[in-house]
N, C-alpha and C positions, 0 to 999 in steps of 0.2 A: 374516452369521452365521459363527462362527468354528466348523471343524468339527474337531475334535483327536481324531489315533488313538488319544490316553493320557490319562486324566482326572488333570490335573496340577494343577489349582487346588487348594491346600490348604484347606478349610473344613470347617467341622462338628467338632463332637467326636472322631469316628470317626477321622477323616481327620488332624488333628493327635494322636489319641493312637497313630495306626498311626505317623505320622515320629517321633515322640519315645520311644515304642519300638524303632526303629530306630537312635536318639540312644542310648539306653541300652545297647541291645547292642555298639554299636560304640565307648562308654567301659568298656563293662565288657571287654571284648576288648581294649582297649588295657592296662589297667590290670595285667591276668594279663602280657599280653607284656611290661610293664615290668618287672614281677618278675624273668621267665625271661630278660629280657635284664641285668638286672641284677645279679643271680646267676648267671647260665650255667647256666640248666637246673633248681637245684636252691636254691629260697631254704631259708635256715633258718629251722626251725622257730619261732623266736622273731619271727619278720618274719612266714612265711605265713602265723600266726595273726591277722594286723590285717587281709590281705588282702580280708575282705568287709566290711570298713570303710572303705577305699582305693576299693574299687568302689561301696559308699554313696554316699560323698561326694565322688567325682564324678559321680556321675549327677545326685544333688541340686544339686552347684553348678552345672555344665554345661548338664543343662537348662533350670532356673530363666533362667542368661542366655542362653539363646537364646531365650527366650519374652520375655524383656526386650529382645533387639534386634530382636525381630520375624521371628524365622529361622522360627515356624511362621507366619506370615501373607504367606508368600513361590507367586508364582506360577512351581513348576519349572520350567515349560518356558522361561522365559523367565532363568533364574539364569543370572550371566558371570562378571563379575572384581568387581563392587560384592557380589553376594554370599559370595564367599572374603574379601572386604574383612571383611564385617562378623562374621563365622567368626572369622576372625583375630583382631578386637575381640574377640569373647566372650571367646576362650579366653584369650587372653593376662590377662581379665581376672579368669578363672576360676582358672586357676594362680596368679596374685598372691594369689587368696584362698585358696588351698589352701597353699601354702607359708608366709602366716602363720600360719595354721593349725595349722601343722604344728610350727615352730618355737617358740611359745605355746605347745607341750604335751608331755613327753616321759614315756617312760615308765620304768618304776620302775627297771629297769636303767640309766637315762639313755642310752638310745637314741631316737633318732627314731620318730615311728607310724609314719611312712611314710618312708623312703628319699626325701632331694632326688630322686635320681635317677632315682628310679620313676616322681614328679611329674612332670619334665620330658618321659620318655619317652611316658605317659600323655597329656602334652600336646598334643605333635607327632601321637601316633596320634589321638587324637579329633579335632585339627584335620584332616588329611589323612583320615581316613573316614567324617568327617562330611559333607566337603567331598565324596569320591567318591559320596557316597550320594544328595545332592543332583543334582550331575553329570549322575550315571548315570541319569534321568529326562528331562536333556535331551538327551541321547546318545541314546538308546531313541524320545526324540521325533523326533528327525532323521529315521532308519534305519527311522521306520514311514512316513513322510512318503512321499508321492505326487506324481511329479510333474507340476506343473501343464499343463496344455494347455489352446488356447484363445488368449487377448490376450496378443498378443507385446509386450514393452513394454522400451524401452532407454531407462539409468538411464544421466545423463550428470552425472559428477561419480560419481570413485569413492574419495574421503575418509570421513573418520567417517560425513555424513550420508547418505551411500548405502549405505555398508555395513549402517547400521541401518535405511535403508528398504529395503535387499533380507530382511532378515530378517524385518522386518514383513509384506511381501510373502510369504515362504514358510512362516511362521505362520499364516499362511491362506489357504489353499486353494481354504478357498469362494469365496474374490474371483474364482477362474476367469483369475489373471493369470501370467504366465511372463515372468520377464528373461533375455532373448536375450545381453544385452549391456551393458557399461558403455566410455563414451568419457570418457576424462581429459587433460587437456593436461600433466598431470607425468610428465617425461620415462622417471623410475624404475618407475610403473606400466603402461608400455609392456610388453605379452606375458604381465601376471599375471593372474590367476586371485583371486576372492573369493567363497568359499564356493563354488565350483566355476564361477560365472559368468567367461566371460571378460573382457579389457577389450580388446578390439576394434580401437579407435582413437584418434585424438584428436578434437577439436568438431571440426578443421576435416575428418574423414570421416563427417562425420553424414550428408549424403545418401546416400553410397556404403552405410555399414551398413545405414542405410535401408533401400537394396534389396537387398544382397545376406542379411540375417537377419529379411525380411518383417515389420519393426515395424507395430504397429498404434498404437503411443504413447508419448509421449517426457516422461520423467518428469526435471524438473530436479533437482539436488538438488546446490548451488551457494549454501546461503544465508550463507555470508562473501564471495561475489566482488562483485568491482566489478560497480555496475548496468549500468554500459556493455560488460562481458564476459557480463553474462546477457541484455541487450537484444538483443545478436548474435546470439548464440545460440538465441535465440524466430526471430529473424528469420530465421535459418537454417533452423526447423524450422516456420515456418510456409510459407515457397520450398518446404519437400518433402511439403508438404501435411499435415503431423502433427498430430494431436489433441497438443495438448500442458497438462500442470500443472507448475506451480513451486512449489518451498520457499520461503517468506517468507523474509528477511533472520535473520538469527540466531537460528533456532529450534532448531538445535544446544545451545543455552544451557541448555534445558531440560534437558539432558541423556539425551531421548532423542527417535527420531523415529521419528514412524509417516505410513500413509499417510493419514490425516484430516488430515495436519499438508499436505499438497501446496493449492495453491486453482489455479482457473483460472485463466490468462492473461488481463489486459486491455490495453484499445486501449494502455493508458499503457505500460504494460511494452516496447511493439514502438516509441511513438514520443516518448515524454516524453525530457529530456534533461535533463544534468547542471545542475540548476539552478545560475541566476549569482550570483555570490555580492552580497550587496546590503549596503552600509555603513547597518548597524541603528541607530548610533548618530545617526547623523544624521536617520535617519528617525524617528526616534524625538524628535528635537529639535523636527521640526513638529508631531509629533502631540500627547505627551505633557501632560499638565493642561489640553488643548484640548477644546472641546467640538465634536465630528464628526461630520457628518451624512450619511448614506448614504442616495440617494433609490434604490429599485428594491433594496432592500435584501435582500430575500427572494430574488431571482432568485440564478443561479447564483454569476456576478459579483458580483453585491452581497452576499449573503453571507458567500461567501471574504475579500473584501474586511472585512467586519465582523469576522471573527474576527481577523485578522490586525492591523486597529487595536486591537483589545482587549487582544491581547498585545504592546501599547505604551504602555499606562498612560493613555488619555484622560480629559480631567475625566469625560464624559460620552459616552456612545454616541447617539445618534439615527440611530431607525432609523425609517423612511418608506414605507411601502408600500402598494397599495391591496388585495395580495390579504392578507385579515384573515387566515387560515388559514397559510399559509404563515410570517406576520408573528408569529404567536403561536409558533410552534413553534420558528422562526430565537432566538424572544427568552427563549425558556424552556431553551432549549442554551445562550445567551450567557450566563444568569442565573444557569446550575450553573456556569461559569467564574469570574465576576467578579461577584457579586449587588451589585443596585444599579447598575452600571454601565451599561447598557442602556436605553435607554429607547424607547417604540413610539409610533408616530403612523399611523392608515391615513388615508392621505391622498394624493388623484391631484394629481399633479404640474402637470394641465391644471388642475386649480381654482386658480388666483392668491389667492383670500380666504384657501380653507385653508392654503395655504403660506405668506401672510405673518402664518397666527394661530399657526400651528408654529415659522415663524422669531423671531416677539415671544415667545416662551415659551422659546425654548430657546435662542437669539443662537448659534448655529453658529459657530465661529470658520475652519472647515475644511468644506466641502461636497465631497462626492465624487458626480458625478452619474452612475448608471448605471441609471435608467428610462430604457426603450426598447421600441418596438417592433422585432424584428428578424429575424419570419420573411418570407423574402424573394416567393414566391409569394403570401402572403395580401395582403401590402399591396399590393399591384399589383392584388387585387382590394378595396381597401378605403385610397386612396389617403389620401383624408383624414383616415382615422385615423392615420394613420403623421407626417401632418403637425400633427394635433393633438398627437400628445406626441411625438416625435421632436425638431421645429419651436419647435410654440409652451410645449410644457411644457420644455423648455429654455430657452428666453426667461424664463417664469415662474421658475425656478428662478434665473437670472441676476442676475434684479431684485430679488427676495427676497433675495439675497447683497448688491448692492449698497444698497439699503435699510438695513438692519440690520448693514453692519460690518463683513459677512464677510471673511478675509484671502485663503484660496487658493477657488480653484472647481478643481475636475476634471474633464474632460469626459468621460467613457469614448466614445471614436471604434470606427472599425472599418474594414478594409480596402475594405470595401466603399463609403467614401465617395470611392476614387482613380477619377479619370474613371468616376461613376458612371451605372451603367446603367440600376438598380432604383429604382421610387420608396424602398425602406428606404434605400440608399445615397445618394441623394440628400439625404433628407431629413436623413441625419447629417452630410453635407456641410455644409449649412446651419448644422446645428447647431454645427461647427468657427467659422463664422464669426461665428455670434452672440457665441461664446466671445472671438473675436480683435477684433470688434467694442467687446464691452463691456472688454477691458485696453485700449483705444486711448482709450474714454474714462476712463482713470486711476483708477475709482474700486473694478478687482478684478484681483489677479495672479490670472492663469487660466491653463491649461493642456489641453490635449487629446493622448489617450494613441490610437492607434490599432492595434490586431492582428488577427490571422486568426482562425479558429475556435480556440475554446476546447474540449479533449476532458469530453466528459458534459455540457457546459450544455445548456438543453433548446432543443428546436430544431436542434440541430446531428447531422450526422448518424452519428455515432458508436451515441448512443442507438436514433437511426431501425432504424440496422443490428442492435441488439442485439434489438432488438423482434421485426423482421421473422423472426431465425433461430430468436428464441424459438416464434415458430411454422410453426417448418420450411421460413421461405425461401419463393419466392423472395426475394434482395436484389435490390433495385431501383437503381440505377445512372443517372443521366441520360443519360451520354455516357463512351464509353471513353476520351479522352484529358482528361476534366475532371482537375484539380488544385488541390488546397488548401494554403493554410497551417493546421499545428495546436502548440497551444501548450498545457499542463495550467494549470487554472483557478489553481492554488495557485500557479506562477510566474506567468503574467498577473496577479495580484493583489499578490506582489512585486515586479513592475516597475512597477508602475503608482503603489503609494506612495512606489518609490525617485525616480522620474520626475518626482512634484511635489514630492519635495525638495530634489530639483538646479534646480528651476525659478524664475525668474527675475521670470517672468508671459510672456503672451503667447508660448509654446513651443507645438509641434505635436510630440509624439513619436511616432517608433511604434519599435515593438517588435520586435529582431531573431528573427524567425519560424524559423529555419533553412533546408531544402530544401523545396522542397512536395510534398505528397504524391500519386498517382495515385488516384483515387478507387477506381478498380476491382482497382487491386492494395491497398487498402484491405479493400475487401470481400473478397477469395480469401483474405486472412491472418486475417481473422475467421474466416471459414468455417472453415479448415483449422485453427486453434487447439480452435474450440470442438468437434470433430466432427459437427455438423451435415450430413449431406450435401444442400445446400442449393444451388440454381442462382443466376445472374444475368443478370436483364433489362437489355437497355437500354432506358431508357423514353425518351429522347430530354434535351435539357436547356426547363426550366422557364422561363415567361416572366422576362423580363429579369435570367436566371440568365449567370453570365459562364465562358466554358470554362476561364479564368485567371484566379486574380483577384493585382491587383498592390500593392507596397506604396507606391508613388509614380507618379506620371504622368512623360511625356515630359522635362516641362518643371524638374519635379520633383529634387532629389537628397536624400542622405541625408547627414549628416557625424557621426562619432564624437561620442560625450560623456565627461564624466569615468567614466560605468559603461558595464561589460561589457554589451553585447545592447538598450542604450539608444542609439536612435538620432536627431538632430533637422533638419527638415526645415530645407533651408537656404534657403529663401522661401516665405514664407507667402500663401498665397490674398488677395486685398485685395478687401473687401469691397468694393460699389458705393458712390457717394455718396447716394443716395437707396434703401439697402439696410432702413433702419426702415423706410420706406414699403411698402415692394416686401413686408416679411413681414407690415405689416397689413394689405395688399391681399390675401395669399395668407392670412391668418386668415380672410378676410371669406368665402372662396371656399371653407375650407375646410369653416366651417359651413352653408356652402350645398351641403347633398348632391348638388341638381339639375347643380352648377358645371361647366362642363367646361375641361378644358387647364389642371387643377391638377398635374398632372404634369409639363408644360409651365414652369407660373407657376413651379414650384419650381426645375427647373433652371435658369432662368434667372437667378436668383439665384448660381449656380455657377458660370456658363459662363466665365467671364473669368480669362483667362492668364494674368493682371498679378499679379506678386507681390509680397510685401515681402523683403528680406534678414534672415536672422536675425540 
């Protein structure tokens, strides 16, 4: 609630006929001074008889345009240089009509009504105390202002959008906020002063101000810099533990900014990265008048991936899912995009009928598979579901492509399939192979994409962590020295269609991850962004949870491609000779609940060293 020492909103009748009384005295004042500057003191008598006609007809013209620029529907306290801007409009356009006016009519003597010169003086004085009157409201507001005490908060960025959100900020009071401080990296606002704040430093003395002007909050306000100069800079202020908010990207544009305009920091902002750039045109050559089918399509993954083929022209969308709720909602956003384009099937990837009555109905030219089970502790207690669709709804999907025509298959992999530990890892292990299996019998160029975690898909623990602080923490932690890869869904989803258009068939890619991250300096940069003051457990690490997990095994390497952060494995896993057998024996074992050592059966399907060359 905004608490003001001067009630400056101009509304009501009252209220605009008090400033435009204001407006009329300060033309009519001008108007006598024109005179008296006009004449030196003393007009003659033949002039100062039209003078309360001079004073009419400005007030009449004057004010009429300022109720047409909107000069009475102006909030004082807040008037700067846009409002002398639009002052200057009226008037200039107000003397244009008064000096035809004027010259349009002379009187009997053939003299002017009015003196040019009166006009113009006239002019300058109503512009200039019109202009002071307005002002002098936001002057008066300043100088009644109170200063705040309370939430110490340093505004880092002291350009246009800081200086308008320190003004936001001491236009309101009741916010209970105070800027200590502003840190800039331009060399010239080194030791200046705005609006009496100082600027302190530069980003790189953010911790030191930190503590030497006891911030409680660090308000970005940077929205033209490069993402990787404000990614630092979170990064820097979540190291000093800061509540921190950022300005979105060019909200400047609006031409004004407040503080509603700031949003909190997410996981992306501290670890997303300059996405790679991906030849559209190309990708665009597989997809485009093709008809594409996305299995798991609702999921995180498959989603992103569905929009992302949309805005590449496909004959036809196919979208696949079995949860029907999530499938409606995925196909009702596609349909405001591209109506018609889209099309839904719920349908488990485990039923083989269903899939090849979806594949005869819709002949997919392009399958992208990313149904999966893939949280890592459930399947381990639920081992043969992870192999029913993991395993064999992979298989299902395979044959259904080779049946009917298909050209590319996709496999969505995951790190978790390198020397895997977990039955989900494993089982996608598997599913790598079924993939390399079925291009060796020539009748589908296949491909399998593998990466780390993706930030916000579900499951993963970005979410977990958002959860847990939304109710005050603890975050939970398995192990202090765990480490992950993380990558944003939106790049994992352009790598993965750049990947099967560089592909040949029979590739294994994965995806250049970056650094990995520490799980627990993970969680302290949540923490310390969102202001939660929230603890962290170690709870231990989770059955066949891995304290590292890698992008290739021992045996393993990675070699360039023609794209940036695409990388292809340079021999490929080689399936067994009696590897169909080996998965319908582990089908048989998988629908037998009672089974035991299907977690066994399944890696044993993996274990072999033997590669091929890519």
């Amino acid at each position: 609630m905004r608490v003001d020492p001067i009630r400056t909103h101009i509304h009501g009748r009252t209220a605009v006929a008090i400033l435009a009384a204001l407006d009329a005295a300060v033309i009519s004042l001008a108007t006598i001074c024109g005179y008296f500057i006009r004449f030196e003191g003393a007009p003659p008598a033949e002039y100062a008889a039209h003078l309360p006609i001079a004073v009419l007809a400005g007030i009449a013209v004057y004010v009429a345009l300022y109720s047409f620029f909107g000069l009475y529907r102006l909030v004082l306290r807040y008037v700067g240089v846009d409002t002398v801007l639009r002052l200057a409009g009226a008037t200039l356009v107000g003397v244009a009509a008064l000096l035809v006016a004027d010259f349009a009519y002379t009187t009997p003597q053939d003299l002017r009504l009015i003196p040019v010169s009166v006009l113009l003086v006239q002019w300058l004085l109503t512009l200039l105390g019109t202009a002071a009157v307005r002002l002098s409201v936001r002057v008066l507001a300043y100088l009644g202002r109170k200063p705040s005490a309370g939430h110490r908060v340093l505004i880092i960025g002291a350009g246009d959008a800081g200086s308008l959100l320190l003004r936001d900020i001491e236009d309101q009071p009741g916010l209970g906020l105070r800027v200590v401080g502003f840190l800039d990296d331009e060399p010239d606002m080194q030791h200046r002063t705005i609006r009496s704040v100082p600027v302190v430093g530069t980003t790189a003395d953010l911790a030191r101000a930190v503590q030497e002007h006891d911030v409680e909050e660090i308000l970005v306000a940077l929205p033209s810099a490069p993402p990787e100069t404000v990614r630092s800079i979170l990064n820097a202020a979540a190291d000093a533990g800061m509540k921190t908010r950022v300005m979105p990207q060019l909200v400047i544009a609006k031409g004004a900014v407040t503080l509603s305009d700031l949003r909190k920091v997410e996981v992306e902002d501290l670890l997303g990265r300059e996405p790679a750039p991906i030849d559209v045109e190309q990708v665009r050559e597989t997809l485009s008048g093709r008809v594409v089918a996305v299995t798991g399509a609702a999921g995180s993954i498959g989603s992103e991936l569905c929009r992302q083929v949309l805005s590449l022209s496909p004959a036809r969308l196919v979208l696949i899912e079995i949860d029907e709720t999530r499938l409606y909602e995925l196909w009702l956003e596609l349909e405001r995009i591209a109506p018609g384009v889209a099309v839904m099937h719920i349908c488990d990837v485990r039923d083989p009928v269903k899939l090849d009555a979806v594949f005869t109905t819709e002949r997919p030219a392009v399958v992208i598979h990313a149904a999966a089970y893939k949280h890592v502790p459930l399947m381990e207690l639920e081992p043969e579901e992870a192999v029913k669709t993991n395993v064999l709804g992979t298989r299902n999907v395979i044959e259904a492509c080779e049946k009917h025509g298909s050209e590319r298959f996709v496999l969505i992999s995951t790190d978790k399939a390198v020397a895997p530990q977990s039955v989900m890892g494993i089982t996608k292990a598997v599913a790598e192979r079924l993939m390399l299996d079925a291009c060796a019998r020539g009748r589908l160029k296949g491909v399998a994409v593998r990466f780390g975690n993706v930030l916000g898909s579900r499951g993963s623990v970005v979410p977990l962590f958002e959860e847990q602080l939304r109710h005050g923490g603890p975050i939970l932690v398995t192990h202090e020295e765990v480490t992950r890869y993380f990558m944003t869904i939106p790049e994992a989803a352009r790598l993965v269609l750049q990947a099967q258009a560089i592909s040949e068939g029979g590739d294994l890619f994965v995806l250049e991850m970056g650094e990995p991250v520490r799980i627990v300096d993970l969680a302290r940069k949540m923490i310390a962004l969102s202001g939660v003051p929230a603890d962290i457990e170690i709870v231990g690490l989770r059955p066949a949870e891995k304290l590292h997990e890698v992008l290739v095994n021992e045996a393993e390497k990675l070699v360039p491609t023609q794209r940036e952060k695409i990388l292809r494995l340079n021999a490929l896993p080689l399936p067994p000779a009696d590897f169909a057998a080996r998965v319908s024996s582990l089908e048989r074992s998988a629908r037998d609940r009672g089974a035991s050592g299907l977690r066994e059966a399944a890696l044993g399907l993996v274990e072999s060293e033997n590669g091929l060359p890519a």
